[in-house]
FISETOR-502313 format. One line per 10 residues: number of its first residue (from 1); for each residue x, y, z of N, C-alpha, C. Coordinates in steps of 0.001 Angstrom, whole numbers, plus 500000, padded with zeros to 6 digits. Example, Ala and Ser with C-alpha at 12.3 -4.5 7.8 and 13.67 -1.06 7.14 Angstrom:
FISETOR-502313
1 = 513190:494310:507800:512300:495500:507800:513200:496700:507800  512850:497750:507080:513670:498940:507140:512900:500030:507870
//
This chain:
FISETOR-502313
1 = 500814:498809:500000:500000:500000:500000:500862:501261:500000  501828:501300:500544:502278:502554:501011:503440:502629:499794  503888:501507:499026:504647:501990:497446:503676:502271:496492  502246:501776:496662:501154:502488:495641:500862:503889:495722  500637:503730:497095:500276:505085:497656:501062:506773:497585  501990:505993:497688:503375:506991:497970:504144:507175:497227  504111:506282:496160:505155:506202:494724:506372:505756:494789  506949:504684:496055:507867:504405:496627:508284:502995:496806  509876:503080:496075:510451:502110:495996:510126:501520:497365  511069:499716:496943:510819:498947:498044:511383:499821:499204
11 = 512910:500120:498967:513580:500264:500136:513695:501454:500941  512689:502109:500273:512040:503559:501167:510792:502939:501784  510464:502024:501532:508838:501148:502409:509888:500839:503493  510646:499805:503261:511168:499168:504070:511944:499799:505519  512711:500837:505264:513108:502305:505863:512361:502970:507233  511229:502922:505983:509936:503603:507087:509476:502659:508357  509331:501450:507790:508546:500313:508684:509663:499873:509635  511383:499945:509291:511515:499273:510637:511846:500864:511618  511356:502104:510963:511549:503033:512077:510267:503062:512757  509049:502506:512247:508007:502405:512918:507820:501595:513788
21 = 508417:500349:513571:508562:499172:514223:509266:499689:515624  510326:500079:515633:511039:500146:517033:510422:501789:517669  509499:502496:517259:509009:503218:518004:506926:502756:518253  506830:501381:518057:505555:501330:518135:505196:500758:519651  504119:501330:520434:503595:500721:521019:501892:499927:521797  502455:499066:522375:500735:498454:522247:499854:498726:523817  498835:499241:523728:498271:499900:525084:496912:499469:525201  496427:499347:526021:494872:498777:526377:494541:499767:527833  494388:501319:527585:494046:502097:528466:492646:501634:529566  492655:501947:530414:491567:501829:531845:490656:502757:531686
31 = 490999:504029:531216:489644:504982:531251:489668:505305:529709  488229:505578:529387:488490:505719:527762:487139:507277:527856  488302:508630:527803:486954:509689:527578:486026:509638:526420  485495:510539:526906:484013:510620:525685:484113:512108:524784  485569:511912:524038:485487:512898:523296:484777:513005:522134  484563:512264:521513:483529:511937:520703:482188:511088:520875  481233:512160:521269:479914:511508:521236:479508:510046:520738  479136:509573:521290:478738:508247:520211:479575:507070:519664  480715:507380:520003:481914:506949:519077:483152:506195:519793  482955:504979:520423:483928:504258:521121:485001:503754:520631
41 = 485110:503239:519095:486030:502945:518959:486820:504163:519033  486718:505328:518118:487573:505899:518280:488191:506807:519283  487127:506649:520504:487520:507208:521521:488773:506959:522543  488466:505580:521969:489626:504051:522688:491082:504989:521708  491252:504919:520509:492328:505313:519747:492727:506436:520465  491987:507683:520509:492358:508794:521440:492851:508090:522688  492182:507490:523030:492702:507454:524273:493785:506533:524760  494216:505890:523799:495851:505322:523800:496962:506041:522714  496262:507110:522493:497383:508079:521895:498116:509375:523040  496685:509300:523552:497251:510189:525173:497661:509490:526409
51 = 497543:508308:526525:498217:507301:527430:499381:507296:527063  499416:507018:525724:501041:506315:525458:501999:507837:525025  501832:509212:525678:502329:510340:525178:502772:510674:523653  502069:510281:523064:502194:509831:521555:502439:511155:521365  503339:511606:519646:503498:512697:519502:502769:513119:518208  502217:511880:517777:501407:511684:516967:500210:510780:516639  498998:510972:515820:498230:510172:515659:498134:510126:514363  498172:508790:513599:498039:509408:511903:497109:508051:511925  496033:509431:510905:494549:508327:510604:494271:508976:509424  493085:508292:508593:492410:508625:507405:490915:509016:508307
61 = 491185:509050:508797:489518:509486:509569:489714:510982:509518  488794:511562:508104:488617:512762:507547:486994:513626:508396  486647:512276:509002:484822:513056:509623:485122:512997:511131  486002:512620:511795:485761:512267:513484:487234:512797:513806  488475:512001:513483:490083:512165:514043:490197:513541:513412  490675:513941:512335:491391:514952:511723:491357:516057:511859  489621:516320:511777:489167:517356:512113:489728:517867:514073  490218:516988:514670:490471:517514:516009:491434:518456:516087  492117:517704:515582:494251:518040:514790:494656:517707:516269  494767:518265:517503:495365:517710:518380:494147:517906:519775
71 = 494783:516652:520589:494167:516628:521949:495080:515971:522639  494938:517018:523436:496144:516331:525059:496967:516269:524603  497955:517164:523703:499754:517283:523424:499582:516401:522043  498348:515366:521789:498894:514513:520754:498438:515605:519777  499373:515226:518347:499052:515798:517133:498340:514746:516041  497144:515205:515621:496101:514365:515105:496578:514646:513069  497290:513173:512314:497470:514213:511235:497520:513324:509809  497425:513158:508868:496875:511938:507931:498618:511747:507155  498299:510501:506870:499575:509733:506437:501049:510515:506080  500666:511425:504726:501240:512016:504290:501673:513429:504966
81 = 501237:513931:505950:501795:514809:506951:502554:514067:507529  502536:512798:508060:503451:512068:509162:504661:512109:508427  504487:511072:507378:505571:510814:506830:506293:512309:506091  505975:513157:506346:506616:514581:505687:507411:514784:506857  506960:514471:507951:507834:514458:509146:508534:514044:509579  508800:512545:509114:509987:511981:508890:510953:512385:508540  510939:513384:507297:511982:513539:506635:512808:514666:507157  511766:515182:507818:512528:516639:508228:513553:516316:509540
//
């Protein structure tokens, strides 16, 4: 997906994923707010992006995530912003 997506050789996929790999982590938070009305799953996502002091959140969720841009220090921001951030 992300050499379709992105126009990118293997070994710029490959690059990306093991820097993702050694900064990923896995969280199953205790309290999950109700920043979004109605909306648990993604409330759960928020809410292990601010557990885990994340400095980022990158989603395609253009109607619920994006529109936030940030909550609680995290920065809410779609693929191609992240990865622009990489580079810098």
């Amino acid at each position: 997906m992300l050499e379709r997506g992105f126009g990118w050789e293997g070994g710029q996929m490959d690059g990306v994923l093991a820097t993702l790999r050694n900064r990923v982590t896995f969280l199953d938070p205790d309290r999950i707010p109700s920043i979004i009305e109605g909306n648990e799953a993604d409330n759960r996502i928020l809410a292990c992006a601010v557990e885990a002091s994340a400095d980022y959140l990158v989603t395609g969720d253009r109607r619920y995530l994006l529109p936030l841009e940030r909550i609680m220090g995290v920065r809410i921001v779609n693929a191609a912003v992240f990865l622009n951030s990489l580079e810098a």
